[in-house]
C-alpha positions in Angstrom: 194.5 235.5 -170.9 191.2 236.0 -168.7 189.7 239.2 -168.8 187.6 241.0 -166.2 184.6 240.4 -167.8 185.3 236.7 -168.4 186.5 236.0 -164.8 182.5 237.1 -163.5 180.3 234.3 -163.6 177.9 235.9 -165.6 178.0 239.9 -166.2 175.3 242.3 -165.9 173.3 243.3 -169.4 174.3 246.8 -168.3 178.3 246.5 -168.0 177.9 244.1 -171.3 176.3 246.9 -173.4 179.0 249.4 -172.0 181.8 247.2 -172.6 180.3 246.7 -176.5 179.9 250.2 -177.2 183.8 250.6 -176.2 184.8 247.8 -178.5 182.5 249.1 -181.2 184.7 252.6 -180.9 187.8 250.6 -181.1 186.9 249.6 -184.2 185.5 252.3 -185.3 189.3 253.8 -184.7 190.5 250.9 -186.6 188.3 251.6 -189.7 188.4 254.6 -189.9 191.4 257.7 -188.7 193.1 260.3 -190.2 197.1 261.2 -190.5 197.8 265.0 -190.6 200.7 265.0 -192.5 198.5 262.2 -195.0 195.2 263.5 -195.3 195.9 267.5 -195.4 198.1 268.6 -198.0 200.1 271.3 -196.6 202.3 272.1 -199.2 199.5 272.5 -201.4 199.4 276.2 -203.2 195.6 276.3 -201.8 196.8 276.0 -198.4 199.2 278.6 -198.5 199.0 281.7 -196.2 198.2 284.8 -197.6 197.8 287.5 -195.4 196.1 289.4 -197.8 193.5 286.7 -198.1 189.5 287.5 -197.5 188.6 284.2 -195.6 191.0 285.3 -193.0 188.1 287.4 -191.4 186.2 285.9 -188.5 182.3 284.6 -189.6 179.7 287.0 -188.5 177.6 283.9 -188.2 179.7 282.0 -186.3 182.6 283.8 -183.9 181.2 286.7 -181.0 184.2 288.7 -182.2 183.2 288.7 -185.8 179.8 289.9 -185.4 180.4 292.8 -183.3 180.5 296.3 -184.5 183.4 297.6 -183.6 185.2 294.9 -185.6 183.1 295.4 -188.6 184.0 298.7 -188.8 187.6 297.8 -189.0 189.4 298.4 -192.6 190.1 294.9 -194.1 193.4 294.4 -194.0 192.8 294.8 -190.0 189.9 292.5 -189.8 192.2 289.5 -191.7 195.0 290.2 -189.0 192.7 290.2 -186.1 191.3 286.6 -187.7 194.9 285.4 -188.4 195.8 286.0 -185.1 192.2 284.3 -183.4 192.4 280.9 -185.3 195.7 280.4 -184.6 195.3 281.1 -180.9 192.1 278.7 -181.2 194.1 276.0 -182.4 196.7 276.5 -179.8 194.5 276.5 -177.4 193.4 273.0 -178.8 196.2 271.4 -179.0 197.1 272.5 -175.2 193.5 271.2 -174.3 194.6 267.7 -176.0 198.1 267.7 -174.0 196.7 267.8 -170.5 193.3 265.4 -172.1 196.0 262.5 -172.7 198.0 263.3 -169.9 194.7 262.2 -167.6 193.5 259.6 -169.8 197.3 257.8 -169.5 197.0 257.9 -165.7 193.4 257.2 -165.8 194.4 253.8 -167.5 197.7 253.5 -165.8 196.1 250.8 -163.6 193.5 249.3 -166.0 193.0 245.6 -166.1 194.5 243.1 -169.1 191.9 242.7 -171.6 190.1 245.6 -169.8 187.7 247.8 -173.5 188.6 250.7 -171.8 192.5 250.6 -172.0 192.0 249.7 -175.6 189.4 252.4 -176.7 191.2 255.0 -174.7 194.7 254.7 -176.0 193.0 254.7 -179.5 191.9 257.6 -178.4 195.1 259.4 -177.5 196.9 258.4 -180.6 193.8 260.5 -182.2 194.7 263.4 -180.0 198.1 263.1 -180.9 197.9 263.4 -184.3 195.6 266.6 -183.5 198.0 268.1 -181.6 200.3 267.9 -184.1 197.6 269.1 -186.7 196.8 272.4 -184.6 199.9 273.4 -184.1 201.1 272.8 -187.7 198.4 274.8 -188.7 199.5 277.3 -186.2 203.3 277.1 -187.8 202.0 277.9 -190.8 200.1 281.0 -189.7 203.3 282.4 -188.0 202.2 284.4 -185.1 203.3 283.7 -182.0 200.5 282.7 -180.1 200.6 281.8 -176.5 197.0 279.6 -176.5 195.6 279.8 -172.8 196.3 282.6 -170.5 199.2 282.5 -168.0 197.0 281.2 -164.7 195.8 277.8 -167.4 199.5 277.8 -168.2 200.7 277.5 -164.3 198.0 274.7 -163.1 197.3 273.0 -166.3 200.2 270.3 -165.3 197.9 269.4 -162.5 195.0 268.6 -164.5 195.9 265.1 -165.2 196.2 263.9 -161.6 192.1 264.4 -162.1 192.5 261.2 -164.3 193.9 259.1 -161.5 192.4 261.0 -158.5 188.8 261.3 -159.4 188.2 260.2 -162.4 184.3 261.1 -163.1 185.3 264.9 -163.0 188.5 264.3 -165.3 185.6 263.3 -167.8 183.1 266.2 -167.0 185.8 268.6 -167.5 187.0 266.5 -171.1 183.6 266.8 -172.1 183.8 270.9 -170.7 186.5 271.0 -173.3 185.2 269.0 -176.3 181.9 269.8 -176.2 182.1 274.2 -176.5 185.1 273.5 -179.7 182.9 270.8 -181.0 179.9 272.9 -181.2 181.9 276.1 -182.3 183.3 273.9 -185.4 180.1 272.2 -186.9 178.5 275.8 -186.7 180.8 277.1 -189.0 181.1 274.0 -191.5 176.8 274.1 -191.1 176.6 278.5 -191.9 178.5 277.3 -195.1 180.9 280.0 -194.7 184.0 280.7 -196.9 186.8 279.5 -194.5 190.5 279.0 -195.3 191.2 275.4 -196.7 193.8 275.0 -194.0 190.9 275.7 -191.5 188.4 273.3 -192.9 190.4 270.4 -193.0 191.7 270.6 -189.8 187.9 271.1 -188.8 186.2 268.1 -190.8 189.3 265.6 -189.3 189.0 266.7 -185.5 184.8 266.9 -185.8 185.2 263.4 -187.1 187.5 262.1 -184.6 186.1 264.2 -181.8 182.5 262.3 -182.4 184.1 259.1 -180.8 185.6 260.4 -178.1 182.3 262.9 -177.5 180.7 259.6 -177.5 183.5 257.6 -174.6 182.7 260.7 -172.4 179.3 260.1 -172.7 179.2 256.5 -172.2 181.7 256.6 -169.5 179.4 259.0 -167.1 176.5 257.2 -168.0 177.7 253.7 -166.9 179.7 255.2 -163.9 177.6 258.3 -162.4 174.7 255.9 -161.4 177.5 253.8 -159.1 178.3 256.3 -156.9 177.3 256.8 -153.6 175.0 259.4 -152.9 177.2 262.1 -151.2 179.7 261.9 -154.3 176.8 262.2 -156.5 175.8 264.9 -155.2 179.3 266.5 -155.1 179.6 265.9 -158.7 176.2 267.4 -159.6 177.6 270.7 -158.2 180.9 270.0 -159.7 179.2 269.7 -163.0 178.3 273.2 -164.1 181.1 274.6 -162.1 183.7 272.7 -164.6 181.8 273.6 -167.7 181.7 277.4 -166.2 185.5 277.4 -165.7 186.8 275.3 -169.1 184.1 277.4 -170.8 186.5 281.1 -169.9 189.6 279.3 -170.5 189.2 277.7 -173.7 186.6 279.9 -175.7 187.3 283.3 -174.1 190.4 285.1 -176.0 193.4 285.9 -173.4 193.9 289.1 -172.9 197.2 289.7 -174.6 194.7 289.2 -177.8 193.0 292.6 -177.1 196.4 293.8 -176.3 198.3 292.4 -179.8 195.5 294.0 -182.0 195.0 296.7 -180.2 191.3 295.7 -179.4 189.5 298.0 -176.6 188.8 296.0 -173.3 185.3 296.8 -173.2 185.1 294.9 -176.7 186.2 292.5 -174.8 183.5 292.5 -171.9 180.8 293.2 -174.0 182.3 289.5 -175.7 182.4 287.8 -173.0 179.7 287.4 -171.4 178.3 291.4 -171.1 175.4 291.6 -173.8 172.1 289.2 -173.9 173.8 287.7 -177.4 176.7 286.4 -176.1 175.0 285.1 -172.5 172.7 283.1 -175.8 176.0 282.0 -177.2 177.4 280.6 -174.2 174.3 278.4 -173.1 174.2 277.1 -176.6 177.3 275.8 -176.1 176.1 273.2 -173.2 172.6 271.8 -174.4 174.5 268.3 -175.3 176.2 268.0 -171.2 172.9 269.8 -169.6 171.1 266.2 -171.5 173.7 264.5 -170.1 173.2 266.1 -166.6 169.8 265.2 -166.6 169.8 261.4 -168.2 172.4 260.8 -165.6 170.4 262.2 -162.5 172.8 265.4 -161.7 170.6 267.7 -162.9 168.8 267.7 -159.2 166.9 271.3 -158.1 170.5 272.5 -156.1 172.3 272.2 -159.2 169.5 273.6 -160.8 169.5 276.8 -159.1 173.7 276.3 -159.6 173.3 276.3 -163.5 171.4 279.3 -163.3 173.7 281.4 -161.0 176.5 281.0 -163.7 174.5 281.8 -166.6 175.0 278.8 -168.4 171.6 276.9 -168.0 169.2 276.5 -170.3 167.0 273.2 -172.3 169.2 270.0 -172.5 169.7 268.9 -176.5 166.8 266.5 -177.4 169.7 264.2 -179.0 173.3 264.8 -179.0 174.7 267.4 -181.4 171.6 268.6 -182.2 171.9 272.3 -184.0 170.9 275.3 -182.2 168.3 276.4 -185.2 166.1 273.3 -184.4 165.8 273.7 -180.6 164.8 277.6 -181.6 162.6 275.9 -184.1 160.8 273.6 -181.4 
């Protein structure tokens, strides 16, 4: 069989070192993955669901919700309800976010080339996202409450986001990365604040942080090899596309929908205050983006428009110094 690469006289060191960092993830998806219904023991007794149960109550440390006075003032019982009911939406909201993610990635590599690293790395990758899919909404199952994950406009045009992987492919991975990058952050913060979590909760965490590294890493690569080979005008398109994506994922995967607020009977101004209304949450949310603001800027779409575009939504702020770098250490430098 000849492959793309083999059928150019002689390929560039650039496409050579991208095509070797795909293969490397291949078999780093080979060596090592994780089975839901293997690696977590659901039927454990420590996995049960007791609604009684302390580590039920959002992290002060960790979740906007949990550190705000109004629900620290709650009775307990109320608080583990309120926390029952936000993970499990979490996770739904997950598992949707992995639906339309292989949806794109499948018509993305529809077309791809025999013996083309991409096809291989990438449907490695959505087997992973399967197996999270099934993961979140097993742990959702197990919870019991009806959650509905994102809010009812996501639910309408969500379908559509996959035609992104086909039509215009560099976005499709911004807004993957819009996705992974916010739930990736939110999850090594809690494992990192040490905090007394529900089993259930951590072992879907440490499986999805470890898979998620890999495909982090794809999205990462992928812009960096492609971004530079656009022409100018879609480069520039795409640096104002950029924060705009992050902006939009960022509401419809980390801000609760509203039927949350309604369900728990949680005032609406809790809700604004959340998301974004106080100076600590604005902090929050920009924390959530140093990793794709590096990226931004080591790919050359951080330009002075998109600058100024950053700022206007609120969501600029210093690019990591490496990726996945904590949030104490860039306070600390």
């Amino acid at each position: 069989m000849t492959t793309q690469s083999q059928a150019t006289p002689r390929a560039s060191e650039e496409v050579q070192a991208y095509e070797d960092t795909l293969r490397m993830l291949s078999a780093g998806s080979v060596r090592r993955h994780f089975d839901p219904y293997v690696d977590i023991d659901w039927d454990s007794p420590d996995f049960a669901v007791d609604r009684t149960d302390r580590r039920w109550i959002l992290p002060a440390s960790t979740d906007p919700l949990g550190s705000h006075p109004w629900y620290l003032a709650l009775p307990e019982d109320r608080k583990i309800q309120i926390g029952l009911w936000r993970q499990a939406n979490v996770a739904k909201v997950g598992l949707q976010f992995e639906q339309l993610l292989i949806g794109g990635v499948m018509n993305y590599v529809f077309k791809a080339a025999n013996g083309s690293p991409e096809f291989r790395y990438l449907t490695h990758e959505c087997i992973e996202e399967c197996n999270h899919t099934l993961m979140f909404q097993e742990m959702v199952n197990r919870i019991g409450d009806d959650v509905p994950g994102m809010g009812p406009v996501m639910n309408k045009l969500g379908p559509l986001i996959p035609l992104l992987g086909r039509l215009f492919p560099t976005t499709f991975f911004v807004a993957v990365l819009a996705g992974e990058e916010p739930i990736d952050h939110i999850q090594k913060s809690i494992l990192r604040a040490g905090e007394d979590v529900h089993p259930i909760m951590q072992g879907v965490m440490r499986i999805h942080i470890a898979e998620e590294a890999r495909h982090i890493s794809f999205a990462h690569e992928y812009l960096q090899h492609k971004v530079p080979k656009l022409g100018f005008v879609k480069r520039g398109i795409l640096s104002l596309a950029f924060p705009i994506v992050m902006y939009v994922a960022c509401n419809l995967i980390v801000r609760p929908p509203r039927s949350l607020f309604r369900q728990c009977g949680i005032p609406m101004s809790v809700r604004r205050d959340l998301f974004w209304g106080n100076k600590e949450s604005k902090a929050w949310r920009r924390d959530l983006f140093g990793d794709v603001r590096m990226l931004a800027q080591d790919t050359g779409l951080l330009n002075p428009v998109a600058k100024l575009l950053w700022k206007a939504l609120r969501i600029d702020g210093k690019p990591a110094r490496f990726r996945g770098e904590p949030v104490r250490s860039r306070v600390a430098a």
